[in-house]
C-alpha positions as CSV (number, residue, x, y, z in Angstrom):
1,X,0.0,0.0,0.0
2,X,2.7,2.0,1.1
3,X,4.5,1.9,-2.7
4,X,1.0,2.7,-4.2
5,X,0.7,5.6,-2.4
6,X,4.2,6.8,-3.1
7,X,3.5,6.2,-6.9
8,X,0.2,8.5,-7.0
9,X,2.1,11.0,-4.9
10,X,4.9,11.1,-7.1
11,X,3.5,10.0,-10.7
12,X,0.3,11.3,-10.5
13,X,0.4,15.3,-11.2
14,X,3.4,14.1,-13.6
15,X,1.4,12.2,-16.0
16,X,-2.0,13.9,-16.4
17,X,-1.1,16.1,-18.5
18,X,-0.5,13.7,-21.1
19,X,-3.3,11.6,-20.9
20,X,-7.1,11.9,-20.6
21,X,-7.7,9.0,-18.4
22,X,-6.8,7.0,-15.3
23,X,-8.4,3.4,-15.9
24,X,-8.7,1.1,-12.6
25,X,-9.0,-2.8,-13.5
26,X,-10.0,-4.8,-10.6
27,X,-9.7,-8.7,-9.8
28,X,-12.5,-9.6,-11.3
29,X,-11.7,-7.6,-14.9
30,X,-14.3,-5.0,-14.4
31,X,-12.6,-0.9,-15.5
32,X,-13.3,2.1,-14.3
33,X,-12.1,5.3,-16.3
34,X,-12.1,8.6,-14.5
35,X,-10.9,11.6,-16.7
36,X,-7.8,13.5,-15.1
37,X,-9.1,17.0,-14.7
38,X,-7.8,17.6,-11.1
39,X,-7.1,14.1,-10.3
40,X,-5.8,13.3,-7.1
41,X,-5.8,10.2,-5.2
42,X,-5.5,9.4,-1.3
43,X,-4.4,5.5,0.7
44,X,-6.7,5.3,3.7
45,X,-5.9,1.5,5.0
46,X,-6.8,-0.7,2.7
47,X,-9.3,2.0,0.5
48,X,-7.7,4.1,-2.9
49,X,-9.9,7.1,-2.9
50,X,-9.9,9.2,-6.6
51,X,-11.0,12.4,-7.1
52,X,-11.0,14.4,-10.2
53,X,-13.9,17.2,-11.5
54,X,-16.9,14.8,-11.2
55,X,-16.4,13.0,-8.0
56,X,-14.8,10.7,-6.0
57,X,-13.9,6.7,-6.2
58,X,-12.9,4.3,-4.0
59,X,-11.0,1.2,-4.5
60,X,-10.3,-1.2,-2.3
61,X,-6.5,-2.2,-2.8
62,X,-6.9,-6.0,-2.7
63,X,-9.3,-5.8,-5.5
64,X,-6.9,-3.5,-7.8
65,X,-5.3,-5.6,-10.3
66,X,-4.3,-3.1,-13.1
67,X,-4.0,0.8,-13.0
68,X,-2.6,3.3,-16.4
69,X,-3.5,6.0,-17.8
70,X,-4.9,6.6,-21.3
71,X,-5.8,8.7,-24.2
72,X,-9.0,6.5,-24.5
73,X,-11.9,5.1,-21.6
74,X,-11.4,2.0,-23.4
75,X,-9.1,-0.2,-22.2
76,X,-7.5,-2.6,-24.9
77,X,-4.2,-2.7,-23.4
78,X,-2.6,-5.9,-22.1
79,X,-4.0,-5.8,-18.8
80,X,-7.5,-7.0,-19.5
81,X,-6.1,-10.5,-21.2
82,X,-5.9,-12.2,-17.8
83,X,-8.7,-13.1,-15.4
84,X,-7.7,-11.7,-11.7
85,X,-9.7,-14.7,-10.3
86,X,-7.9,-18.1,-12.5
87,X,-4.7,-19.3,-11.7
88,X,-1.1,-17.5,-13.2
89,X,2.2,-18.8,-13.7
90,X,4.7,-16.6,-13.4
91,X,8.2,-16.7,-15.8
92,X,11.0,-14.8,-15.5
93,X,12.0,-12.6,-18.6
94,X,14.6,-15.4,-19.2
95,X,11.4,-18.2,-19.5
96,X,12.4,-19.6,-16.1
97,X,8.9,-20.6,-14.4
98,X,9.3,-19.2,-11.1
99,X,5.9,-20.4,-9.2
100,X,2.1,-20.7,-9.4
101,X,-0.5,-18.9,-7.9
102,X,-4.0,-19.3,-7.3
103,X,-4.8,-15.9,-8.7
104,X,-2.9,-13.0,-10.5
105,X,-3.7,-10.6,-7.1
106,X,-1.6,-13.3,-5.0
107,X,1.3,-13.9,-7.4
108,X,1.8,-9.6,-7.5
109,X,2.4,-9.5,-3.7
110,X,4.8,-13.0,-4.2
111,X,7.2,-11.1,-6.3
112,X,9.8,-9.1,-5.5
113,X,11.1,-5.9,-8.2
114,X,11.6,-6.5,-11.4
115,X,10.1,-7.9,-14.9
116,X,8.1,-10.9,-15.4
117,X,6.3,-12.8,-17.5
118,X,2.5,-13.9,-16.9
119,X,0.6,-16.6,-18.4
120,X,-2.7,-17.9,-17.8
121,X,-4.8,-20.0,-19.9
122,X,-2.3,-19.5,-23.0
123,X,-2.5,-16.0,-22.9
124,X,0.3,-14.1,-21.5
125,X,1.4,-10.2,-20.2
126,X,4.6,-8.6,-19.3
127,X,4.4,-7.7,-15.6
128,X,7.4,-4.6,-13.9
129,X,7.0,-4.5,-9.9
130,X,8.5,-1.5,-8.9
């Protein structure tokens, strides 16, 4: 939670200007867009609160499996090929399988930094923990 909340506070104002949208992808593969007119975003426990011009919207951290910014509310990027709730492998960039996991949520908080490789179901995604 802690490096979450250090990436908004650092990231955040730095990227918004580029993009139109922050899109949220939780566990179960639904998105939420929220345009970045005055974006900010607060870590209270275990809740990700969002606020930009129209509101505010909470996360709840476990459930967060995805979060980028984009010129577009629809998502078509990587992110959305996995399911948050089947089981992953997880490869190093090398091809080395490094473990399973019952779920994409519990591999991410199994790794420590650096680049992986995700498969599930055939389908696969290039992972950086930071």
């Amino acid at each position: 939670m802690l490096l979450i909340a250090l990436l908004l506070a650092g990231v955040l104002p730095a990227m918004t200007g580029e993009y139109d949208y922050l899109v949220f992808t939780n566990t179960s593969g639904t998105t939420t867009a929220l345009t970045v007119s005055n974006l900010s975003a607060t870590v209270s426990g275990s809740t990700l609160a969002v606020t930009n011009d129209d509101g505010t919207v909470n996360f709840t951290l476990t459930e967060l499996a995805s979060m980028q910014f984009s010129i577009s509310d629809s998502v078509t990027a990587v992110e959305n090929v996995l399911n948050g709730d089947q089981p992953v492998q997880i490869y190093s960039i090398s091809g080395t399988l490094l473990g399973s996991f019952d779920n994409l949520v519990k591999a991410v908080q199994q790794l420590d930094r650096g680049t992986y490789v995700i498969v599930q179901t055939g389908k696969s995604q290039k992972l950086v923990v930071k």
